[in-house]
N, CA, C and O atoms as a GROMACS GRO file, in nm:
protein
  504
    1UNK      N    1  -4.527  -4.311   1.664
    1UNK     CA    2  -4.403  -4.241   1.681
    1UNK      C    3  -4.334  -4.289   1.806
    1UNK      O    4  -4.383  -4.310   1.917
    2UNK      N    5  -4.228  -4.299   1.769
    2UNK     CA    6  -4.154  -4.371   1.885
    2UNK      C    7  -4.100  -4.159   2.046
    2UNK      O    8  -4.078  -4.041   2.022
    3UNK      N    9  -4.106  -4.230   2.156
    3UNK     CA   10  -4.094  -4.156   2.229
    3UNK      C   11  -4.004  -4.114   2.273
    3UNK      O   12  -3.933  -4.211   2.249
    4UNK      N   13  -3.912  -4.019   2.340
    4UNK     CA   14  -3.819  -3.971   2.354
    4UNK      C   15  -3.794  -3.991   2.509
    4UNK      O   16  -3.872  -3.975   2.603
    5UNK      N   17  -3.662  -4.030   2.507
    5UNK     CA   18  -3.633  -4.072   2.670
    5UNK      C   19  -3.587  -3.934   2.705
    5UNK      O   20  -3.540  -3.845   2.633
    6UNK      N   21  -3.620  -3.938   2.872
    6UNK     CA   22  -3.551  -3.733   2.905
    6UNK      C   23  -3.361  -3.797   2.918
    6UNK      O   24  -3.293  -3.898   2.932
    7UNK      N   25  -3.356  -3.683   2.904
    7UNK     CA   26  -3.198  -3.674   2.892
    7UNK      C   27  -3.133  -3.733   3.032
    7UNK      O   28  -3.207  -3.755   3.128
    8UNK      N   29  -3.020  -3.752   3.038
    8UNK     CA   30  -2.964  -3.774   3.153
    8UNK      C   31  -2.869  -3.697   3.251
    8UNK      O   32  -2.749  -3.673   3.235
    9UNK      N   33  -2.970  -3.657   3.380
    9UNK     CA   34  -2.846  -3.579   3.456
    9UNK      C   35  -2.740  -3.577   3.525
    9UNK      O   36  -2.695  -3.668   3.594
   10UNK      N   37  -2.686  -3.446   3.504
   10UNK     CA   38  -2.529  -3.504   3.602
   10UNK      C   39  -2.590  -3.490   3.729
   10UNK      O   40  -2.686  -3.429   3.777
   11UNK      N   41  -2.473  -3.589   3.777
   11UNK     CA   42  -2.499  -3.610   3.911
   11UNK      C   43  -2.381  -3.487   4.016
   11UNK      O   44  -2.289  -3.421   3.966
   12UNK      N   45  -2.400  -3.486   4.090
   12UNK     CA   46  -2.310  -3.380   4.148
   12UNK      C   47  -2.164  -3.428   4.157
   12UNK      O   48  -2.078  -3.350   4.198
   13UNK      N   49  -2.136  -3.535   4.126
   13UNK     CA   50  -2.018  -3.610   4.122
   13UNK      C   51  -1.930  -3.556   3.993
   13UNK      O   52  -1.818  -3.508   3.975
   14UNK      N   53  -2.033  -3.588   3.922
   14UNK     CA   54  -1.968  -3.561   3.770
   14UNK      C   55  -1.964  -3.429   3.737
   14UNK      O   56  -1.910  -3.422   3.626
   15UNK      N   57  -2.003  -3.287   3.792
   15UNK     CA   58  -2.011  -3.155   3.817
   15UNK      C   59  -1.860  -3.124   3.874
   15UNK      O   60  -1.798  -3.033   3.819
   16UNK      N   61  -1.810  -3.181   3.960
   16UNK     CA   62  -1.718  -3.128   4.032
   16UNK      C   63  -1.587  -3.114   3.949
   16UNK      O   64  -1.533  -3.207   3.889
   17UNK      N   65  -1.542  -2.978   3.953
   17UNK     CA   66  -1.397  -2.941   3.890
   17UNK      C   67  -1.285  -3.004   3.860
   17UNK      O   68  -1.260  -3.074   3.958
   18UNK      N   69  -1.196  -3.021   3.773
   18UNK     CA   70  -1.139  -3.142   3.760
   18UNK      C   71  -0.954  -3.076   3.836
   18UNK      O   72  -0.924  -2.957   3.826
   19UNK      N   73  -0.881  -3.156   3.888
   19UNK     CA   74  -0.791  -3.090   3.923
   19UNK      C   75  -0.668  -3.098   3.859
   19UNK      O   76  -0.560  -3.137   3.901
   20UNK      N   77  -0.708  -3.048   3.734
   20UNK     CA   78  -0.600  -3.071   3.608
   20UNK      C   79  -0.596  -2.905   3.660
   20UNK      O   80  -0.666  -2.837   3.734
   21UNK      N   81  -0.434  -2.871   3.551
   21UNK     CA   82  -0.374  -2.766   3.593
   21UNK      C   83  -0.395  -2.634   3.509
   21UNK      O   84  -0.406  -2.638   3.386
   22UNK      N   85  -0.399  -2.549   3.561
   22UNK     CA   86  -0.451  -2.473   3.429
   22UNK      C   87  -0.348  -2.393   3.328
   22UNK      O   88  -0.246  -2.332   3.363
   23UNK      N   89  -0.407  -2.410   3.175
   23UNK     CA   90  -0.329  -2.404   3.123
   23UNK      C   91  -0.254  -2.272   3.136
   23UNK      O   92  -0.316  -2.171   3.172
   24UNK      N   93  -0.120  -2.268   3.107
   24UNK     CA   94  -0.053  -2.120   3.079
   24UNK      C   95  -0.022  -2.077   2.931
   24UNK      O   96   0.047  -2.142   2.853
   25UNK      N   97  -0.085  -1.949   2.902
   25UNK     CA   98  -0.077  -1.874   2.767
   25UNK      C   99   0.048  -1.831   2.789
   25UNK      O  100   0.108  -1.788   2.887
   26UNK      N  101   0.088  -1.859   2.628
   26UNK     CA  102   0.261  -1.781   2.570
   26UNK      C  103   0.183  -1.664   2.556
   26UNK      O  104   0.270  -1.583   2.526
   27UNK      N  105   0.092  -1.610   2.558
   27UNK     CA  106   0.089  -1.455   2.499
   27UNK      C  107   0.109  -1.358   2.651
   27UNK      O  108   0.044  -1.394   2.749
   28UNK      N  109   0.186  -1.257   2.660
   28UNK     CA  110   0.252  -1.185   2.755
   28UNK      C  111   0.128  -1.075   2.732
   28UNK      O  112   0.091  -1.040   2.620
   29UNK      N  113   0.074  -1.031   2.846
   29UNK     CA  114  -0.013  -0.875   2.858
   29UNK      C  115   0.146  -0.770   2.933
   29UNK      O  116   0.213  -0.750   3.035
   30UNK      N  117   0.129  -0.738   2.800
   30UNK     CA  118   0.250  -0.625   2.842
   30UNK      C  119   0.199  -0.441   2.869
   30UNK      O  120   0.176  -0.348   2.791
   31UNK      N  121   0.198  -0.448   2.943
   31UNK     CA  122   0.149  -0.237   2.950
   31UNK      C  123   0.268  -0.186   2.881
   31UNK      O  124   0.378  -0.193   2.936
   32UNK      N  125   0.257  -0.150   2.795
   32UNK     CA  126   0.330  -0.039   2.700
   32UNK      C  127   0.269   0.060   2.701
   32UNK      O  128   0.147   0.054   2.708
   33UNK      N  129   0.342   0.197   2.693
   33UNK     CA  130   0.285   0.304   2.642
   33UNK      C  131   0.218   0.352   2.526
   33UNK      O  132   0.157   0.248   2.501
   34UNK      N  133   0.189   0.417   2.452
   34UNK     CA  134   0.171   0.447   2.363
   34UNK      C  135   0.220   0.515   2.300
   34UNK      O  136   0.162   0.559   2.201
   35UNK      N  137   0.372   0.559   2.335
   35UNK     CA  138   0.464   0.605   2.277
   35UNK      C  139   0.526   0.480   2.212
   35UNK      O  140   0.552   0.472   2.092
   36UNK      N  141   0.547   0.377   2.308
   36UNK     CA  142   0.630   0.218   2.293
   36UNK      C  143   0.495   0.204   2.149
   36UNK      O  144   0.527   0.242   2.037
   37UNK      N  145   0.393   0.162   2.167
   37UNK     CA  146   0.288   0.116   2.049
   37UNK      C  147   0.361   0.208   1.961
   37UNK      O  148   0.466   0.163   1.915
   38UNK      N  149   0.323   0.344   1.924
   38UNK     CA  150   0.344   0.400   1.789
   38UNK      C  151   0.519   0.378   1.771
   38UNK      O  152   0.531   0.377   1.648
   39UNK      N  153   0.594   0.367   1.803
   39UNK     CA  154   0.703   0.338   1.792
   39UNK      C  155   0.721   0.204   1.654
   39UNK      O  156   0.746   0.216   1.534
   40UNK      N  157   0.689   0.060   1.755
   40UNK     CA  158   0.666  -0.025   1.743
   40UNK      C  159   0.557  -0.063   1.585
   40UNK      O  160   0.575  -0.153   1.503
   41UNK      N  161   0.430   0.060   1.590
   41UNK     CA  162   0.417   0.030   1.514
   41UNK      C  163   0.462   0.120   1.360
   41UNK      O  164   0.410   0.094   1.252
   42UNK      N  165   0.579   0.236   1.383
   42UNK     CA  166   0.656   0.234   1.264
   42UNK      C  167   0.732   0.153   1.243
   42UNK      O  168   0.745   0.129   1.123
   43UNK      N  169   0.786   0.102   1.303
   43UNK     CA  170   0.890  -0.005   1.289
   43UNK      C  171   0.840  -0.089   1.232
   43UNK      O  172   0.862  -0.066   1.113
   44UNK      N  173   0.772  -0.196   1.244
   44UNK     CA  174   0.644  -0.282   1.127
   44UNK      C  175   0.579  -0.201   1.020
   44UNK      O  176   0.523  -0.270   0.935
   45UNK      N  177   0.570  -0.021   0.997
   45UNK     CA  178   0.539  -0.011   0.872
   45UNK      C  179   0.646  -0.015   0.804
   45UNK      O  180   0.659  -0.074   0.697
   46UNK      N  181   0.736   0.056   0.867
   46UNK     CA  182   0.883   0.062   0.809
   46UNK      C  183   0.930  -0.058   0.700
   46UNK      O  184   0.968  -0.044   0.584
   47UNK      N  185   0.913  -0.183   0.779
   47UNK     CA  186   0.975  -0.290   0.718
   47UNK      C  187   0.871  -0.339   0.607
   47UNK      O  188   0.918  -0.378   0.500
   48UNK      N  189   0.715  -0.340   0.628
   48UNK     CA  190   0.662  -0.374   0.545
   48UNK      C  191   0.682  -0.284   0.403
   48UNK      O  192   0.708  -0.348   0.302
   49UNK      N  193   0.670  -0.141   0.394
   49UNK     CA  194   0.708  -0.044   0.328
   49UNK      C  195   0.862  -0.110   0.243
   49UNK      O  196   0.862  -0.160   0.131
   50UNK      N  197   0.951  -0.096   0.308
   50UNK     CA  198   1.109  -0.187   0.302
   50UNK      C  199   1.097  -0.296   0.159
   50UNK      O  200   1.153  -0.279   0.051
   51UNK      N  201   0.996  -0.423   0.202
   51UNK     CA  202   0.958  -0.505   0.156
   51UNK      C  203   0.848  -0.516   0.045
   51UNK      O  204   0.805  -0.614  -0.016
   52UNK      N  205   0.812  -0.357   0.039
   52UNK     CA  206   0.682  -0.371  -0.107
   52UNK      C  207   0.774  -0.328  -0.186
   52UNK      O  208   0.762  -0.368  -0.302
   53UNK      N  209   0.894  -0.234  -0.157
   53UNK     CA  210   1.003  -0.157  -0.238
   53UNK      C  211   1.040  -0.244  -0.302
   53UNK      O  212   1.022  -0.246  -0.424
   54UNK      N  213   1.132  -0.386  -0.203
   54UNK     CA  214   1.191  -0.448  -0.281
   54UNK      C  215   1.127  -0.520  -0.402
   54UNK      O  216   1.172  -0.548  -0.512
   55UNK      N  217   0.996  -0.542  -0.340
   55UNK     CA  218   0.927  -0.627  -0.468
   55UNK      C  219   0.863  -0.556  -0.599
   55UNK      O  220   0.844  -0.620  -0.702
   56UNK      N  221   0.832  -0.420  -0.586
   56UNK     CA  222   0.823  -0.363  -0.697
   56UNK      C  223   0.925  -0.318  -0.759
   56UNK      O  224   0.901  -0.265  -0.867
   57UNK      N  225   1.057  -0.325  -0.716
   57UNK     CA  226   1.214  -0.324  -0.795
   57UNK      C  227   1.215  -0.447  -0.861
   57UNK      O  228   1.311  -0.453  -0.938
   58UNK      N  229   1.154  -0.535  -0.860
   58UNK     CA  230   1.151  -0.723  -0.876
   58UNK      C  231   1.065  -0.684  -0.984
   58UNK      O  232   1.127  -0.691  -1.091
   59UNK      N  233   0.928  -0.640  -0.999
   59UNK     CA  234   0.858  -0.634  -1.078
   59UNK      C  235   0.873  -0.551  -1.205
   59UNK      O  236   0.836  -0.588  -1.317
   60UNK      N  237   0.935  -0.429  -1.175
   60UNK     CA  238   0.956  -0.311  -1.247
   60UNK      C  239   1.095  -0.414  -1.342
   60UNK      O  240   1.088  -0.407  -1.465
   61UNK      N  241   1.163  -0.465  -1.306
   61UNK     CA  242   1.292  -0.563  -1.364
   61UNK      C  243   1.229  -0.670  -1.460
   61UNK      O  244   1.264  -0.695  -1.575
   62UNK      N  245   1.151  -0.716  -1.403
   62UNK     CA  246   1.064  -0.807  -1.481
   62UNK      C  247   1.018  -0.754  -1.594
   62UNK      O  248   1.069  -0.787  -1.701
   63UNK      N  249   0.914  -0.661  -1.588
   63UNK     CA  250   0.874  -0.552  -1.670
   63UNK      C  251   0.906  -0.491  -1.753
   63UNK      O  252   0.814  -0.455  -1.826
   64UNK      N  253   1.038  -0.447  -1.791
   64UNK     CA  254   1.173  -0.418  -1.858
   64UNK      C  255   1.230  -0.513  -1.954
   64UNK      O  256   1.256  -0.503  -2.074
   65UNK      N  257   1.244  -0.617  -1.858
   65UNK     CA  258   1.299  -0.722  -1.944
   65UNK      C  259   1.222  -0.787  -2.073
   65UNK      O  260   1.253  -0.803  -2.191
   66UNK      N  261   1.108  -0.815  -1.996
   66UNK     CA  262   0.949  -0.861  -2.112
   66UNK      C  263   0.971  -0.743  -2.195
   66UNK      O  264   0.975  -0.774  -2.314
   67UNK      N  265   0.986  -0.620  -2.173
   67UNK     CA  266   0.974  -0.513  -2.346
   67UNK      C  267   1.116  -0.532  -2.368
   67UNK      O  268   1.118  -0.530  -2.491
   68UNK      N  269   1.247  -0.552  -2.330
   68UNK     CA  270   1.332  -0.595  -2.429
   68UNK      C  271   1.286  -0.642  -2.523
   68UNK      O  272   1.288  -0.604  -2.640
   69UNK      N  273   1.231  -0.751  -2.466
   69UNK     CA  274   1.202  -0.917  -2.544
   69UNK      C  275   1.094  -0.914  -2.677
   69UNK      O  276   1.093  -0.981  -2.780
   70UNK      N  277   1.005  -0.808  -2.628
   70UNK     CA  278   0.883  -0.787  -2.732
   70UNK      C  279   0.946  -0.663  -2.802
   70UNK      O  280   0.894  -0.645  -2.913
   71UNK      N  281   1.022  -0.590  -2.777
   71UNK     CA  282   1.091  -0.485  -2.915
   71UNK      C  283   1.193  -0.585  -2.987
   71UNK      O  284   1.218  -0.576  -3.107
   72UNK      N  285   1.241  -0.665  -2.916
   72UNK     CA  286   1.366  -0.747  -3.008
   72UNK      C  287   1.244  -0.846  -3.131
   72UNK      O  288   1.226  -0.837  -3.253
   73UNK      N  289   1.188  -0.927  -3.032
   73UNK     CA  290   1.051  -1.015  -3.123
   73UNK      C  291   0.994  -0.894  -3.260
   73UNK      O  292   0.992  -0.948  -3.371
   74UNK      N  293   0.964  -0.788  -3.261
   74UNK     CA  294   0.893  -0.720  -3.311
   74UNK      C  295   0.991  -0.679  -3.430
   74UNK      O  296   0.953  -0.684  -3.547
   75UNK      N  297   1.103  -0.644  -3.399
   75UNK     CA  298   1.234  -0.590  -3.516
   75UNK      C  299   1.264  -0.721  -3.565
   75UNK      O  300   1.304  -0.714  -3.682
   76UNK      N  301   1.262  -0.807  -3.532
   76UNK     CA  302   1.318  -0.862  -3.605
   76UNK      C  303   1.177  -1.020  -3.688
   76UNK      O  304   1.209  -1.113  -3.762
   77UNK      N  305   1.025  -0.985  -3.630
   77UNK     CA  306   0.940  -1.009  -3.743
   77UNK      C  307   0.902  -0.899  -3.841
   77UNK      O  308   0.811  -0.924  -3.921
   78UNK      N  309   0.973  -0.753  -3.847
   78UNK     CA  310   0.914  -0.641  -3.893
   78UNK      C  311   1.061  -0.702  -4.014
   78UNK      O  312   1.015  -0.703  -4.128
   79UNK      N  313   1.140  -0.726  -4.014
   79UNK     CA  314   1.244  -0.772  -4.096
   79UNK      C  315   1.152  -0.881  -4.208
   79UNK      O  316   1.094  -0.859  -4.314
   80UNK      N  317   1.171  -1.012  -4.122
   80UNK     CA  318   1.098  -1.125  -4.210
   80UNK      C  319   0.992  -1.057  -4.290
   80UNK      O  320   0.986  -1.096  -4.407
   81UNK      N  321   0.894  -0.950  -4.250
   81UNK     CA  322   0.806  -0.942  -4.351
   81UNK      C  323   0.862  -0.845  -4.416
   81UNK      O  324   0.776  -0.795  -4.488
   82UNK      N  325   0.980  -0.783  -4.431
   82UNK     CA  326   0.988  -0.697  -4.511
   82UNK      C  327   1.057  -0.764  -4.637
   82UNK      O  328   1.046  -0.713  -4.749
   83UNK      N  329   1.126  -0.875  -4.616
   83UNK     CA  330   1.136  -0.941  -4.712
   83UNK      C  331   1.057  -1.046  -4.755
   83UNK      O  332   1.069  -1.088  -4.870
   84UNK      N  333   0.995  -1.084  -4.695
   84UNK     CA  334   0.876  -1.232  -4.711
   84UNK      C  335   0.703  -1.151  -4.769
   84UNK      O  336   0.637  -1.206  -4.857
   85UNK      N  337   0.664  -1.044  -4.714
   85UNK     CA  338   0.555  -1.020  -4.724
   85UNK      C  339   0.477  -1.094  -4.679
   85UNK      O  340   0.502  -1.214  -4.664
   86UNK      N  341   0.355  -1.034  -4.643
   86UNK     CA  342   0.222  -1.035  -4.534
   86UNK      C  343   0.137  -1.028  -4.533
   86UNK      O  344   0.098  -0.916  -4.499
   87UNK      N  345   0.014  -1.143  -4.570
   87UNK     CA  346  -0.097  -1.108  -4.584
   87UNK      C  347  -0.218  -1.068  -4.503
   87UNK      O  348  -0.315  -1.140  -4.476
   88UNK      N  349  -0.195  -0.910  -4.459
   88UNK     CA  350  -0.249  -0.865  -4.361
   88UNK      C  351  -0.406  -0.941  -4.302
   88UNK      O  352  -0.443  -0.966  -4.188
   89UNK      N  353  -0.463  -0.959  -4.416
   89UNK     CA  354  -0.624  -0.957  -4.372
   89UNK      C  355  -0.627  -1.147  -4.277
   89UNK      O  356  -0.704  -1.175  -4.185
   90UNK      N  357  -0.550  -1.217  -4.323
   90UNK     CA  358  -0.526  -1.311  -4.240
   90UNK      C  359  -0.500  -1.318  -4.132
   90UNK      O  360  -0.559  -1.397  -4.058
   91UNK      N  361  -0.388  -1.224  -4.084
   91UNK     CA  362  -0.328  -1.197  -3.952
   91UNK      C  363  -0.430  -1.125  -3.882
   91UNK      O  364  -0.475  -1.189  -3.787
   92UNK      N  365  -0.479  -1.014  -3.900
   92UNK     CA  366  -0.658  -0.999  -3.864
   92UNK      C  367  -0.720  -1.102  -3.824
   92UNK      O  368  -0.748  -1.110  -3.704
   93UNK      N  369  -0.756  -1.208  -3.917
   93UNK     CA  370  -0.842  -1.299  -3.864
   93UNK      C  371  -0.845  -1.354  -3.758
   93UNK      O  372  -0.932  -1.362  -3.672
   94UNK      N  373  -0.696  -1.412  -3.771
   94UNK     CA  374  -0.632  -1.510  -3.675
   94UNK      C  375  -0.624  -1.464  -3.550
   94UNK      O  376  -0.638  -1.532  -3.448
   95UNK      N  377  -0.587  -1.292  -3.560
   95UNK     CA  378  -0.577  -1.215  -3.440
   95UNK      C  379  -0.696  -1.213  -3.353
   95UNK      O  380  -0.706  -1.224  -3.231
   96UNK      N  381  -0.825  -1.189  -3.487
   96UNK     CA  382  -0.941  -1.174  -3.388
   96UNK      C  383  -1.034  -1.304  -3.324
   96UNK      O  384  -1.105  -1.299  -3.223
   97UNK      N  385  -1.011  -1.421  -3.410
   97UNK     CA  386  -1.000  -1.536  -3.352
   97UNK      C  387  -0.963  -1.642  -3.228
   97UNK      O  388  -1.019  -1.734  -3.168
   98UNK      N  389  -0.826  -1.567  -3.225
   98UNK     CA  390  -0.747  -1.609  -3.098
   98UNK      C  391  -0.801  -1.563  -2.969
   98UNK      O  392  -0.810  -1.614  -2.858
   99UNK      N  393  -0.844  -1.412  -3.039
   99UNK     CA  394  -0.840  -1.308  -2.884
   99UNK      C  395  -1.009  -1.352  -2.854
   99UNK      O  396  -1.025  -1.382  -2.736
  100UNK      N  397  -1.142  -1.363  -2.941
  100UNK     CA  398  -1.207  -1.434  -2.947
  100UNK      C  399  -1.183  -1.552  -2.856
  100UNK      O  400  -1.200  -1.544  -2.734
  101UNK      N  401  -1.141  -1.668  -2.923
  101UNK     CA  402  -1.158  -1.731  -2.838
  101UNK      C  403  -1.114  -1.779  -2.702
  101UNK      O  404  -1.158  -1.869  -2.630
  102UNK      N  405  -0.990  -1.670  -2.683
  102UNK     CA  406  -0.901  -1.681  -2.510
  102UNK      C  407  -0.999  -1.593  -2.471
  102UNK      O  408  -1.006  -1.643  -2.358
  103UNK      N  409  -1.116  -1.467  -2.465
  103UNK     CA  410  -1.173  -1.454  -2.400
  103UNK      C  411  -1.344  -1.440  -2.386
  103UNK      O  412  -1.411  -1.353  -2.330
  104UNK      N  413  -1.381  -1.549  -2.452
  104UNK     CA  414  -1.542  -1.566  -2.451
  104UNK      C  415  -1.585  -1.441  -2.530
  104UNK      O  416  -1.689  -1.394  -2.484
  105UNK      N  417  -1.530  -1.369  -2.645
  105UNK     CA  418  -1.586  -1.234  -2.740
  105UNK      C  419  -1.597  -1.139  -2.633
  105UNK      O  420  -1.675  -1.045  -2.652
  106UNK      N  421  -1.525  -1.144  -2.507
  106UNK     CA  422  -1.530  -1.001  -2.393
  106UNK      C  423  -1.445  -0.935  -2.472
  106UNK      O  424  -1.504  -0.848  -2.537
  107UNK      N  425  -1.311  -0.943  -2.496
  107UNK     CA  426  -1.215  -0.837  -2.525
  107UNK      C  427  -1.202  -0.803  -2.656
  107UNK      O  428  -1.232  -0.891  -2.736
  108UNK      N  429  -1.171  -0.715  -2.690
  108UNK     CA  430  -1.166  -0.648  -2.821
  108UNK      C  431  -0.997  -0.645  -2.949
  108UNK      O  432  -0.897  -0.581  -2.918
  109UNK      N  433  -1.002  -0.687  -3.017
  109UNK     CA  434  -0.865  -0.754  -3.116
  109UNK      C  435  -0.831  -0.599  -3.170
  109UNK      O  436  -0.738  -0.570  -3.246
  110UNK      N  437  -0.914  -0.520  -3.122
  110UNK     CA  438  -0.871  -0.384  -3.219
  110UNK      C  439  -0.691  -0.299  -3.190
  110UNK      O  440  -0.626  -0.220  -3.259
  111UNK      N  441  -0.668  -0.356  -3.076
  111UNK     CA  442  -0.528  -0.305  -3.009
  111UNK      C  443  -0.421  -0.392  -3.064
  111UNK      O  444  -0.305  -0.353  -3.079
  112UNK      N  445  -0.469  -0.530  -3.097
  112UNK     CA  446  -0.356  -0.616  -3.112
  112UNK      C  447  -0.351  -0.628  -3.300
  112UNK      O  448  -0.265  -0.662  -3.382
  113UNK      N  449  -0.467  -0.588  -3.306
  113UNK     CA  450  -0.421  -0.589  -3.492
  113UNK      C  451  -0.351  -0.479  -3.544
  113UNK      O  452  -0.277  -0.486  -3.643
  114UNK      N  453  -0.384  -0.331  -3.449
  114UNK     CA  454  -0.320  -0.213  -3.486
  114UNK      C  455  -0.091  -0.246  -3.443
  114UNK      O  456   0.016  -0.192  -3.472
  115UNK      N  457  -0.137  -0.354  -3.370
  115UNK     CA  458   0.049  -0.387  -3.305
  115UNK      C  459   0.116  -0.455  -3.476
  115UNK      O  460   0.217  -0.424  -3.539
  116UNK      N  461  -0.013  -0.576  -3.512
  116UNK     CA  462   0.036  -0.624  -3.633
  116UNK      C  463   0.038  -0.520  -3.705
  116UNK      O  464   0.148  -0.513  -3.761
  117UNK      N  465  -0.022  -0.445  -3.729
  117UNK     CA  466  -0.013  -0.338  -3.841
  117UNK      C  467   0.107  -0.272  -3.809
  117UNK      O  468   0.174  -0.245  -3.909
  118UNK      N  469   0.150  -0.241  -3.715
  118UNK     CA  470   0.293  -0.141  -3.731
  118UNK      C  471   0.390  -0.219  -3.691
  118UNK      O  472   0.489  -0.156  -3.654
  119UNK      N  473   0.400  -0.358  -3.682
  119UNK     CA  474   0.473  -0.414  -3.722
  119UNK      C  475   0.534  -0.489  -3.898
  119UNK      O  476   0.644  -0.533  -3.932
  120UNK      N  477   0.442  -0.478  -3.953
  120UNK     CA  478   0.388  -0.522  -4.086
  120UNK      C  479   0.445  -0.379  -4.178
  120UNK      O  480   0.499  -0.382  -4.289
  121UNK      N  481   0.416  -0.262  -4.099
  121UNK     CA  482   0.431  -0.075  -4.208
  121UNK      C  483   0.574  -0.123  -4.291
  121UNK      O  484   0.674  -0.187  -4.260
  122UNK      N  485   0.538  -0.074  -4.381
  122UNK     CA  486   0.695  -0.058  -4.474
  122UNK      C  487   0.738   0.085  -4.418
  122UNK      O  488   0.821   0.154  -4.477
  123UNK      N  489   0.684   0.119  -4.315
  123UNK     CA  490   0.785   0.259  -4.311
  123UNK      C  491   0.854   0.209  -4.198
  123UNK      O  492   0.834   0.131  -4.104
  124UNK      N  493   0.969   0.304  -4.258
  124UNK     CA  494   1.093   0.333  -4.099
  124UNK      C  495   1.037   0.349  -3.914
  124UNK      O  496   0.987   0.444  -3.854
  125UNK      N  497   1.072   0.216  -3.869
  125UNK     CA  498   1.047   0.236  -3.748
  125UNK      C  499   1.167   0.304  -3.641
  125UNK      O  500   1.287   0.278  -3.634
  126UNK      N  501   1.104   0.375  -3.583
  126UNK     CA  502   1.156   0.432  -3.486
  126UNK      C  503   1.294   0.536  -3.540
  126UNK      O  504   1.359   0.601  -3.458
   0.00000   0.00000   0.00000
């Protein structure tokens, strides 16, 4: 086995402080009260609060719009089959197939075949 040399020490030369300048932090130690803190920190809930509003007005819009889109889609395939006809047990399949295979047999097709089904009813919707 090969042997290990001892390390090498500093010499007192190379110890000595260097006379570089020391750095100055941008961060300010400010004494505030704690009236100034709780203040300060409604004002940052305030705005964050401000800013979840706006985005769940964004979402809730979104949200709205997508069920336009799926009551318009829905009236007007509940039409086509009312004149074309539908062979339910297919649309089943396909339904439970799909949902099958987008989620590894975790989720269950029983919600989305009951949507085909009352889209498919010969009775009066809504």
């Amino acid at each position: 086995m090969a042997s290990r040399k001892p390390a090498a020490v500093a010499t007192t030369k190379e110890l000595k402080p260097s006379k570089a300048k020391p750095v100055k932090s941008d961060v300010q130690i400010s004494e505030k009260s704690s009236e100034e803190l709780v203040i300060e920190n409604f004002a940052a809930l305030s705005q964050l609060v401000e800013s979840l509003s706006e985005t769940l007005d964004m979402l809730v819009q979104k949200a709205e719009s997508m069920a336009i889109h799926i009551i318009a889609t829905e009236e007007m395939l509940a039409e086509i089959v009312a004149d074309n006809g539908l062979n339910l047990a297919r649309v089943n399949a396909r339904i439970r197939a799909k949902i099958a295979s987008g989620s590894d047999n975790i989720n269950d097709a029983s919600r989305a075949i009951d949507v085909a089904a009352a889209i498919a009813s010969p009775l009066p919707r809504r």
